[in-house]
FIVOLUM-766144 format. One record per residue (C-alpha): residue number from 1; residue in three letters; x, y, z. Coordinates in steps of 0.2 Angstrom, whole numbers, plus 2048, in hexadecimal, padded with zeros to 3 digits. Last residue first. Example, Ala and Ser with C-alpha at 12.3 -4.5 7.8 and 13.67 -1.06 7.14 Angstrom:
2
ATOM/seq/type/px/py/pz
ATOM/2/SER/844/7FB/824
ATOM/1/ALA/83E/7EA/827
end
This chain:
375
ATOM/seq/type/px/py/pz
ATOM/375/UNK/2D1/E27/9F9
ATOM/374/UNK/2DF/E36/A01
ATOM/373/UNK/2DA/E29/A12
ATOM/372/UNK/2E2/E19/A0B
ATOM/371/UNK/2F2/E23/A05
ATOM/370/UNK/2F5/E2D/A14
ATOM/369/UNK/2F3/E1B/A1E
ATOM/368/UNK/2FF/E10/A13
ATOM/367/UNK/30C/E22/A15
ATOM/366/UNK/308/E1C/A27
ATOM/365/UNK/30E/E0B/A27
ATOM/364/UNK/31E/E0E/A1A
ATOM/363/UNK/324/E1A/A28
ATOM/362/UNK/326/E0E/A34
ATOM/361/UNK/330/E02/A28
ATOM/360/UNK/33B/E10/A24
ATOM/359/UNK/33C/E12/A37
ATOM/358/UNK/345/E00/A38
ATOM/357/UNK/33D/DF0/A42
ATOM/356/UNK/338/DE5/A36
ATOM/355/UNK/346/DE2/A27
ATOM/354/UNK/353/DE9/A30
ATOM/353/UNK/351/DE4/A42
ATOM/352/UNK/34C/DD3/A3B
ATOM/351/UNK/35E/DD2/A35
ATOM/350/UNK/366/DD7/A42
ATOM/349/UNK/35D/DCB/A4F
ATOM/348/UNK/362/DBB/A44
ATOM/347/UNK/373/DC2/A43
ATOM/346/UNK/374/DC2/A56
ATOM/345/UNK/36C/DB1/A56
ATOM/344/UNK/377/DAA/A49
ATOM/343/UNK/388/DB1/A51
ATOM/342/UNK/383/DAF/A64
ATOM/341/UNK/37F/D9D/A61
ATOM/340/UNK/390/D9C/A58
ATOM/339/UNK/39A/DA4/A66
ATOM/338/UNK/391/D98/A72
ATOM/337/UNK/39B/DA0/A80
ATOM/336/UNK/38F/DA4/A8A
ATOM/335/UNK/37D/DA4/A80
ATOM/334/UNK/37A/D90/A8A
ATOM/333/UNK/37E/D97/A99
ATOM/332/UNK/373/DA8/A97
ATOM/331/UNK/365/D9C/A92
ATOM/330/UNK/365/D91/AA3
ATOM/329/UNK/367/DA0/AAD
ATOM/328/UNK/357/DA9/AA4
ATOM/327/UNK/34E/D95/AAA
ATOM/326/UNK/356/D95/ABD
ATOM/325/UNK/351/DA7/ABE
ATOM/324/UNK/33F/DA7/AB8
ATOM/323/UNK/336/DB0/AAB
ATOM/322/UNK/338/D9F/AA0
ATOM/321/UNK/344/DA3/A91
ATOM/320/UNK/343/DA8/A81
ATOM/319/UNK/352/DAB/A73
ATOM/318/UNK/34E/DB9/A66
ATOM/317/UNK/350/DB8/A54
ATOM/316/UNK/34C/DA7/A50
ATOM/315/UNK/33E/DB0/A44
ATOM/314/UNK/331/DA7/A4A
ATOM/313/UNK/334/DAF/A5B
ATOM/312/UNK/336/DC1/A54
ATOM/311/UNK/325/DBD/A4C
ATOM/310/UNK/31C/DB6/A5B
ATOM/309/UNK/321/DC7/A65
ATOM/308/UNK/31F/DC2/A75
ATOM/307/UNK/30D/DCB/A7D
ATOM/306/UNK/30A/DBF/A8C
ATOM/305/UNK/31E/DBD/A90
ATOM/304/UNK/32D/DB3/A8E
ATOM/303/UNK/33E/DBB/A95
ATOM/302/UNK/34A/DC1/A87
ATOM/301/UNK/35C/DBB/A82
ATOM/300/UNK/361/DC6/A75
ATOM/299/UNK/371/DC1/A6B
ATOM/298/UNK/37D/DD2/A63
ATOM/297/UNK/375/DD9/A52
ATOM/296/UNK/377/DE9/A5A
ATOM/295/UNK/366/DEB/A51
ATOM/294/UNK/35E/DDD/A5C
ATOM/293/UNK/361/DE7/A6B
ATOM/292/UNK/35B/DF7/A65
ATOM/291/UNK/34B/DF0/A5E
ATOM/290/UNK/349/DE9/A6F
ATOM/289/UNK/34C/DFA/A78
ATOM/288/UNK/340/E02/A6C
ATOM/287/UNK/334/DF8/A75
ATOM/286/UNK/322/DF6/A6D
ATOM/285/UNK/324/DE7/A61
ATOM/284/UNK/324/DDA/A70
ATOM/283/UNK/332/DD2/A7B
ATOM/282/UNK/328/DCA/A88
ATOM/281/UNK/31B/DD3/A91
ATOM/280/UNK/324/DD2/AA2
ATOM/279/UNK/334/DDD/A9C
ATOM/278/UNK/346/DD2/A9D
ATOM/277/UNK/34E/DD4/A8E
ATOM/276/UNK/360/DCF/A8E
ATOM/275/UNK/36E/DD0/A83
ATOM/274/UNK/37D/DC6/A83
ATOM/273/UNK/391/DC8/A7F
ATOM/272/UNK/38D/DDA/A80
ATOM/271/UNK/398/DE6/A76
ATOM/270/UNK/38C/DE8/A68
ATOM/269/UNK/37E/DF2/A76
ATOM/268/UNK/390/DFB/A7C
ATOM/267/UNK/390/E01/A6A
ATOM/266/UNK/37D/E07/A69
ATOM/265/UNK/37F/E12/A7A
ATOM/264/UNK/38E/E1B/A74
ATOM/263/UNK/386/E1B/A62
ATOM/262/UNK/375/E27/A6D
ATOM/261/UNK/380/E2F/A79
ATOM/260/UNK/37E/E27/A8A
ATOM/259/UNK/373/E28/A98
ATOM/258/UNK/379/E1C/AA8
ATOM/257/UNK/384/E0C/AA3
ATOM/256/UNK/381/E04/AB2
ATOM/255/UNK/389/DF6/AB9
ATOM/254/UNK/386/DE5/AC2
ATOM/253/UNK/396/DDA/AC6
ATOM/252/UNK/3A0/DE7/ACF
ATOM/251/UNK/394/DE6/ADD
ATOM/250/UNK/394/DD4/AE1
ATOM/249/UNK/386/DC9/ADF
ATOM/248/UNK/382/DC0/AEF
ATOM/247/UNK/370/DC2/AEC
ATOM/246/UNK/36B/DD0/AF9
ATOM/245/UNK/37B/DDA/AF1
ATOM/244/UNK/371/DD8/ADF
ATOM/243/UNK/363/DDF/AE9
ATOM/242/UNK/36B/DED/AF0
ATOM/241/UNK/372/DF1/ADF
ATOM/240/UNK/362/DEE/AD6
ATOM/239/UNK/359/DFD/AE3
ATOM/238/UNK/367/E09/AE0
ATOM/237/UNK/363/E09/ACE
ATOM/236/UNK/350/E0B/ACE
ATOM/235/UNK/353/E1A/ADC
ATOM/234/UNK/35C/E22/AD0
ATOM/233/UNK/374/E24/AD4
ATOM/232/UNK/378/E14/ACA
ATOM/231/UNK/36E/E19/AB7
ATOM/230/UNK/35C/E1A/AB2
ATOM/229/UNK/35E/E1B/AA4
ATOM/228/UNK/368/E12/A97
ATOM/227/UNK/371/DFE/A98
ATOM/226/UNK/372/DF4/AA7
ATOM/225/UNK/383/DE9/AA6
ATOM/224/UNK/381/DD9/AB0
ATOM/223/UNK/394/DD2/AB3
ATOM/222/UNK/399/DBF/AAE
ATOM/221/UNK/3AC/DBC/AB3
ATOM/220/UNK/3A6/DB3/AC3
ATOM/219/UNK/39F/DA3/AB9
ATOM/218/UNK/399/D94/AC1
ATOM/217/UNK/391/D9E/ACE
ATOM/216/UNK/38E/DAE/AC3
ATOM/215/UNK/384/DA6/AB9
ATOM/214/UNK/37A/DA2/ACA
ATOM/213/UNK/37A/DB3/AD0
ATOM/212/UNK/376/DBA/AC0
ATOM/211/UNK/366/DAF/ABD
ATOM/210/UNK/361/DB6/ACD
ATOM/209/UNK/362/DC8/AC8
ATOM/208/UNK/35B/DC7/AB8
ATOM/207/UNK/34C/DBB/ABF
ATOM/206/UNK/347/DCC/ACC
ATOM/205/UNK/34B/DD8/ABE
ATOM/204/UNK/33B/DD7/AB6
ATOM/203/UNK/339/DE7/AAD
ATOM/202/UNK/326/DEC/AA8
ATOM/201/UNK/326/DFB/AB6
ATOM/200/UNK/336/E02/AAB
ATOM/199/UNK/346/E08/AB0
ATOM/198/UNK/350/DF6/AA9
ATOM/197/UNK/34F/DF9/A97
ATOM/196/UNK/35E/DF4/A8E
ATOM/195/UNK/368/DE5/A98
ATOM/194/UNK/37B/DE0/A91
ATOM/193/UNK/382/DCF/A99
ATOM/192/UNK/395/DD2/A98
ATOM/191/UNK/39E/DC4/A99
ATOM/190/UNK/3AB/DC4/A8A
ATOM/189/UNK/3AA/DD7/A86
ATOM/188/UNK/3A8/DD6/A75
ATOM/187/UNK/3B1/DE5/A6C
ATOM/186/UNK/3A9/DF1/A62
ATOM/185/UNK/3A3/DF2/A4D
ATOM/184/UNK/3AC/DF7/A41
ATOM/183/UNK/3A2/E01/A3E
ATOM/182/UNK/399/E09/A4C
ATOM/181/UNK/38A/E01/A51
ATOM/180/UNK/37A/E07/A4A
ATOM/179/UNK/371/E17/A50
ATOM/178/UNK/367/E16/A5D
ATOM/177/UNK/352/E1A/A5C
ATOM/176/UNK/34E/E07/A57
ATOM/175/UNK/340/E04/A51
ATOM/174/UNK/32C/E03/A58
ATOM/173/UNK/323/DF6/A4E
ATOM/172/UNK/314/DFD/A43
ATOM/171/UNK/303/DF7/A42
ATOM/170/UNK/2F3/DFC/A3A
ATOM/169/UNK/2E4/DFF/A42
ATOM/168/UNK/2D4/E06/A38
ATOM/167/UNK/2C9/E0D/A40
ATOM/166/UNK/2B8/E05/A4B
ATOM/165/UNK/2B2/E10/A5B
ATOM/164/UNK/2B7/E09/A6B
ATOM/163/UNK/2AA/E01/A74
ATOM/162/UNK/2AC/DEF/A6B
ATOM/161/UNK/2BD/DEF/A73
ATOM/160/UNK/2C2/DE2/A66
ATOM/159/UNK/2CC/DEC/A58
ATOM/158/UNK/2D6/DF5/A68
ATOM/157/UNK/2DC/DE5/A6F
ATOM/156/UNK/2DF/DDE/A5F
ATOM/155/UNK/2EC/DEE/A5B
ATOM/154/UNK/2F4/DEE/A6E
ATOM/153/UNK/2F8/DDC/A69
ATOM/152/UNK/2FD/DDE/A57
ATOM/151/UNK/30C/DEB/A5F
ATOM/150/UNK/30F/DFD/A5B
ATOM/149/UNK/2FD/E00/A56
ATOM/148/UNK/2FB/E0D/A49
ATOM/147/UNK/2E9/E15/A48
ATOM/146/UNK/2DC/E1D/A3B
ATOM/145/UNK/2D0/E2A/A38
ATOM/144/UNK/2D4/E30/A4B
ATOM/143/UNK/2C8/E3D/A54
ATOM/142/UNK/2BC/E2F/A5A
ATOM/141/UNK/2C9/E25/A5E
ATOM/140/UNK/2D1/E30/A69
ATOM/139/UNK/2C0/E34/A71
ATOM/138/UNK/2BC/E20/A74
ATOM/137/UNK/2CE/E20/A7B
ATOM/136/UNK/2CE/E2E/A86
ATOM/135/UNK/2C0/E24/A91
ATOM/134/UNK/2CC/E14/A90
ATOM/133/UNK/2D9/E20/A9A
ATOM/132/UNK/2CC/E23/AA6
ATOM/131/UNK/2C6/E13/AAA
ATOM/130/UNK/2D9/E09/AAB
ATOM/129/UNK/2E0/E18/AB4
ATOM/128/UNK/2D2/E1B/AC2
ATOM/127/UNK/2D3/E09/AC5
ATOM/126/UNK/2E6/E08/AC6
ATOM/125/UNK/2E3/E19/AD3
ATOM/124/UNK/2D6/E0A/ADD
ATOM/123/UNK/2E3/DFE/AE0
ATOM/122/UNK/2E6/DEB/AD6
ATOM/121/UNK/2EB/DEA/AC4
ATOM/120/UNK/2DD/DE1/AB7
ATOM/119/UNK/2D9/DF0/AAC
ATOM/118/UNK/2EB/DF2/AA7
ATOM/117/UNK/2EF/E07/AA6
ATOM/116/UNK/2E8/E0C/A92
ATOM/115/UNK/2EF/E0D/A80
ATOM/114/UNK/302/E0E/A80
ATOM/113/UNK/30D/E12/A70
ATOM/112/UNK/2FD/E17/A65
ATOM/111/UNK/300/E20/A56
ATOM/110/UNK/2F3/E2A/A50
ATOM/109/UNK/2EC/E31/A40
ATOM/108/UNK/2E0/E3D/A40
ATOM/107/UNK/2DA/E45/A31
ATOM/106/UNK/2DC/E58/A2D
ATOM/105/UNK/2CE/E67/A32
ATOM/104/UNK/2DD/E6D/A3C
ATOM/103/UNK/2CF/E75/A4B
ATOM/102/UNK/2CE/E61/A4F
ATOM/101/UNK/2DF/E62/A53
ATOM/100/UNK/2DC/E6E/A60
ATOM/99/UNK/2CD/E64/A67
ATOM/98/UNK/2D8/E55/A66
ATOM/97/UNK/2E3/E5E/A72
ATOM/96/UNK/2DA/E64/A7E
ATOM/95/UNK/2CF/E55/A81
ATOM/94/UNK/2E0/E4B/A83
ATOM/93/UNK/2E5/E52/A92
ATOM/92/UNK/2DD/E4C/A9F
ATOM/91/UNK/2E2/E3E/A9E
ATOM/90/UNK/2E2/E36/AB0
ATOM/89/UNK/2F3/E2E/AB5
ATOM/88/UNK/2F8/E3C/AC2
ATOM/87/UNK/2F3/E4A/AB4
ATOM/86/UNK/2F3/E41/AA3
ATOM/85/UNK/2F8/E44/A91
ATOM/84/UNK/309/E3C/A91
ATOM/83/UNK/300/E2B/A9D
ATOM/82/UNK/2F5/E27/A8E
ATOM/81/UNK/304/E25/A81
ATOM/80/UNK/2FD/E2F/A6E
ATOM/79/UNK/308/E33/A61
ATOM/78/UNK/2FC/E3F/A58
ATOM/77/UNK/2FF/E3D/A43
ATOM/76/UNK/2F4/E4C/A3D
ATOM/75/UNK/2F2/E4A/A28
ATOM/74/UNK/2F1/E57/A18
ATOM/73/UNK/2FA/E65/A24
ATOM/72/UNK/2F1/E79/A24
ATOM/71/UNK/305/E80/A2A
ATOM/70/UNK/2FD/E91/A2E
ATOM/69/UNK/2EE/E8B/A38
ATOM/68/UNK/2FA/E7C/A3F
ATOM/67/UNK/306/E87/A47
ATOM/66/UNK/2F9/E93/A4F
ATOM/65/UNK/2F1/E84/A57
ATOM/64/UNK/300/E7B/A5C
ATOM/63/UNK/306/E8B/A65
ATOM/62/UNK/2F2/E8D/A6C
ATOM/61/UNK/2F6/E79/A72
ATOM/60/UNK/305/E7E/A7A
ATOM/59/UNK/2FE/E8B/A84
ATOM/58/UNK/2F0/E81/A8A
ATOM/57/UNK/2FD/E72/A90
ATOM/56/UNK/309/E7E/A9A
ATOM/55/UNK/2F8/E85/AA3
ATOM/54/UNK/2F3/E74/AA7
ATOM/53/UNK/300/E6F/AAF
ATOM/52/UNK/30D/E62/AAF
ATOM/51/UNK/31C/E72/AB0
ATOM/50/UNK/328/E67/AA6
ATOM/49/UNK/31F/E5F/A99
ATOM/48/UNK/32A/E5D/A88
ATOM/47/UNK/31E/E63/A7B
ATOM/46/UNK/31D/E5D/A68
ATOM/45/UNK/318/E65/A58
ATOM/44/UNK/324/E5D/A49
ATOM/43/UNK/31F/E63/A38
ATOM/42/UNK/321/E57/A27
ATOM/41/UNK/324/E5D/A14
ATOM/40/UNK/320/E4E/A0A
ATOM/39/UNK/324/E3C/A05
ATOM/38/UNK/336/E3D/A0D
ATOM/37/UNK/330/E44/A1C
ATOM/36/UNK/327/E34/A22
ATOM/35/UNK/33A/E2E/A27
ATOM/34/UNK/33C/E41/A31
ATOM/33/UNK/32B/E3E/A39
ATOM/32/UNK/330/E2D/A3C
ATOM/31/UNK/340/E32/A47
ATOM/30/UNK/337/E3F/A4E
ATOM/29/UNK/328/E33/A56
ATOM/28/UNK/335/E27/A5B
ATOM/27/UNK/340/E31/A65
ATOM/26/UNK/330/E39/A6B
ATOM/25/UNK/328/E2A/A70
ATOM/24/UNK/33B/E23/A75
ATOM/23/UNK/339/E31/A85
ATOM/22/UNK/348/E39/A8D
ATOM/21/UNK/344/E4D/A8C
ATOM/20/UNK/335/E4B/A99
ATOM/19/UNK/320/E45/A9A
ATOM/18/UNK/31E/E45/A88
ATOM/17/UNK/313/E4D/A7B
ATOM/16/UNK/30C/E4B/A6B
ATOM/15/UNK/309/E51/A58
ATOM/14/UNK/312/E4E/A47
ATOM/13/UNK/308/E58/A37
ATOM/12/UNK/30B/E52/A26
ATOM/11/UNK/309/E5A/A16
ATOM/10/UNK/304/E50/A09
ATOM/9/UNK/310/E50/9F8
ATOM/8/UNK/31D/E59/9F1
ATOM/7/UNK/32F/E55/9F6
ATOM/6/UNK/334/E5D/A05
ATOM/5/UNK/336/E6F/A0C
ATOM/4/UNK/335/E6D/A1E
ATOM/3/UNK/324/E6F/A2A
ATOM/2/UNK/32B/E78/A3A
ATOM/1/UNK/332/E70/A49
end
């Protein structure tokens, strides 16, 4: 996407790369680019990987190149997720690219959505990860004038790895990349428990799945709707239905929405009595698929974790529960039905959406960078 005509002021340069065409980095990344627009002419440089070799990332990097010797942008803004730039988990990649960005003669800013594999995971590969992708980070942050963390966890973590070189980390919490609900807004399905973000490593379906069953023993009108990719017919889905089957739970009650239009998806979000959240951080400021839930302004239930938010918490816009069956159960009993509780926690959720999680707010963050670095 080439630099539009916008209203004068620094010209902005958007880099990064993404392992396939579904990807919320580069939802987000273009979503902010366009936000980060409105304070100057902005260029979007971005590469879907589809060959994974290195001849696909070369020729990239001369286009970027080219692009950026004829665009001559005030600012780089590289969105940066360690397992985008890496051959089987290893980044390999990112050398490339900050040399090519080095070329720019710009400063660096860069947005970092996941830093490096968990030191502490068992296996020798996991090893390899958690080393190498720390490596990439010293050179990252040598290239970069500042960062954006998308939670205050990922941001403390870096400030106090005393081998990383010191920049200035702000944060800024990923939005939503739906659209609102349609006005006026859809139906509630009386029943439906709505779950956004199931695919992932991080996804705890283990305690969704046996709060279900028991709900559903006092209850056989409750039914598990799993919201987005990756749908029925993947590997991911087949293996919840055999364990929903495992549990007694029968195979009308869990469904799957599979990828939707964007306001498609949004609306069956606001047609949920009850949304879960059920990733093994906790609900933190780094999941569009939170963000989405709150703006749907319908209730979110969300297993406890390490890394909860404290600040949606404080809020009272997010119900906890213990990552355990018998407690998620417990919470989904009490949100049933409660068309009050629902009401006030759903308009809880909304409201932060708006005020803390928009890509206005996004933007704000890294027009605060420009300006500190133009000093």
């Amino acid at each position: 996407m080439a630099a539009e005509d916008g209203p004068t002021g620094s010209r902005i340069a958007v880099i990064g790369m993404t392992l396939g065409e579904t990807s919320g980095m580069r939802d987000y990344a273009e979503l902010q680019a366009r936000a980060t627009h409105l304070s100057g002419p902005c260029s979007f440089h971005w590469l879907v990987r589809e060959e994974r070799s290195r001849s696909e990332i070369a020729s990239w990097r001369e286009q970027v190149a080219g692009e950026l010797s004829r665009e001559r942008p005030d600012f780089l803004v590289l969105h940066y997720s360690a397992f985008a730039y890496s051959h089987r988990g290893v980044p390999v990649f990112l050398p490339g690219v900050l040399r090519t960005l080095r070329a720019a003669r710009a400063p660096l800013v860069t947005v970092l959505h996941e830093l490096a594999y968990p030191w502490h995971r068992p296996g020798a590969r996991e090893r390899v990860w958690a080393i190498t992708q720390r490596m990439a980070l010293v050179d990252l942050f040598r290239a970069s004038s500042a960062a954006v963390a998308t939670t205050e966890h990922n941001a403390s973590w870096a400030r106090s790895r005393r081998w990383l070189p010191r920049r200035p980390i702000s944060v800024a919490p990923v939005f939503s990349n739906l659209p609102l609900p349609s006005v006026p807004a859809p139906t509630v399905v009386p029943g439906r428990v709505g779950l956004f973000g199931y695919g992932n490593e991080e996804a705890l379906m283990e305690p969704v799945l046996d709060a279900l069953a028991r709900v559903r023993s006092q209850r056989d009108d409750v039914r598990l709707l799993l919201l987005g990719a990756p749908g029925a017919d993947s590997e991911r889905g087949r293996e919840l239905a055999r364990e929903a089957g495992m549990r007694g739970i029968a195979s009308e009650a869990v469904d799957f929405s599979g990828v939707l239009p964007a306001q498609e998806l949004s609306d069956l979000l606001a047609s949920c009595e009850v949304l879960l959240s059920c990733a093994s951080p906790g609900p933190t400021s780094r999941k569009g698929t939170i963000a989405a839930s709150l703006s749907s302004g319908r209730p979110l239930l969300a297993l406890d974790g390490r890394q909860t938010w404290r600040e949606l918490v404080d809020a009272e816009a997010v119900q906890l529960a213990r990552p355990d069956g018998a407690s998620l159960a417990s919470g989904l009993e009490q949100l049933l039905g409660d068309v009050q509780l629902q009401a006030h926690l759903g308009a809880r959720g909304s409201e932060f959406a708006r005020d803390r999680l928009s890509v206005e707010h996004g933007a704000r963050v890294l027009e605060e960078i420009f300006s500190s670095l133009r000093r």
